[in-house]
C-alpha positions as CSV (number, residue, x, y, z in Angstrom):
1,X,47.1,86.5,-95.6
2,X,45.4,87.8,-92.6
3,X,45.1,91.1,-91.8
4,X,45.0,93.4,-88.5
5,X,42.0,94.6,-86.8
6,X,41.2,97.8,-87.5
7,X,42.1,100.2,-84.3
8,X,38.5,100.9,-82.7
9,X,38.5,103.6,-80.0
10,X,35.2,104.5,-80.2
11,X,34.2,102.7,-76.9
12,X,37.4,103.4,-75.1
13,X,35.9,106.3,-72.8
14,X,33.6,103.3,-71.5
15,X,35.6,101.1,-70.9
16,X,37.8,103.1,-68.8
17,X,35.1,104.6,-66.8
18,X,33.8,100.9,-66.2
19,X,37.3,100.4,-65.1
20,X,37.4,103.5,-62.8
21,X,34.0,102.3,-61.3
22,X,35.3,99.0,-60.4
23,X,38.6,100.4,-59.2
24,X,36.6,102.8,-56.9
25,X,33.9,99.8,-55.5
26,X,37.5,97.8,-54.8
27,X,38.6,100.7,-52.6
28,X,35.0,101.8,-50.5
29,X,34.8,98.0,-50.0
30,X,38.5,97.3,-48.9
31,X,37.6,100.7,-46.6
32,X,34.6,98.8,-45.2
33,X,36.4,95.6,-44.4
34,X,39.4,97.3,-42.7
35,X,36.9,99.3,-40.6
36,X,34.5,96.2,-39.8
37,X,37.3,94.1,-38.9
38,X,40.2,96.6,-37.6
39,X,40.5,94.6,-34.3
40,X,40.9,91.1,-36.0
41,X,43.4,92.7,-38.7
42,X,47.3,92.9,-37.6
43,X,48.7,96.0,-38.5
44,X,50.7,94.7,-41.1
45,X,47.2,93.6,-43.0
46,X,45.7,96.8,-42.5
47,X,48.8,98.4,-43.9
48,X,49.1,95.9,-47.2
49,X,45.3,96.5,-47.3
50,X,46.0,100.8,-47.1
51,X,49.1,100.8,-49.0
52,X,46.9,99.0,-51.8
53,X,44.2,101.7,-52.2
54,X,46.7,104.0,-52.2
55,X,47.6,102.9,-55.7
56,X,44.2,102.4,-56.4
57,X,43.6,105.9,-56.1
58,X,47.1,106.7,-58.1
59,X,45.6,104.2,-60.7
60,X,41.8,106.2,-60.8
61,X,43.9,109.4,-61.0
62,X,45.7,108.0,-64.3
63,X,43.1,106.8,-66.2
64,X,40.8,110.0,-65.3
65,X,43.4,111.3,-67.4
66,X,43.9,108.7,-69.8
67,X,40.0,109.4,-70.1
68,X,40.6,113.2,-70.8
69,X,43.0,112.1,-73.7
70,X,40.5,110.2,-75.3
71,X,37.9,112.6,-75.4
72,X,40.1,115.4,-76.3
73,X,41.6,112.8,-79.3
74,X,37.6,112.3,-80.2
């Protein structure tokens, strides 16, 4: 019989932060490309492309504060 995992949190802070970072590179370089290449983009790209860092910020928001559970659990 096999048995579970034990539940490790102890590196959970991390990875959320790493996630936050990535989350936040995605967003400054979606930023970049709509500003290097506004002319080329129709304005239904550029609002796909907006409308999608606007939930990456909502996302960055949430796990800030899924990060301030974990260190307040800790």
């Amino acid at each position: 019989m096999t048995h579970p995992k034990p539940d490790d949190r102890s590196d959970n802070v991390e990875k959320i932060q790493n996630t936050i970072d990535h989350t936040l590179e995605n967003l400054n370089e979606s930023k970049d490309y709509i500003n290097a290449h506004a002319e080329e983009l129709s304005s239904k790209e550029k609002e796909e492309l907006s409308s999608k860092n606007e939930r990456r910020k909502e996302s960055v928001d949430g796990l800030r504060s899924e990060i301030k559970d974990e260190a307040d659990s800790q």
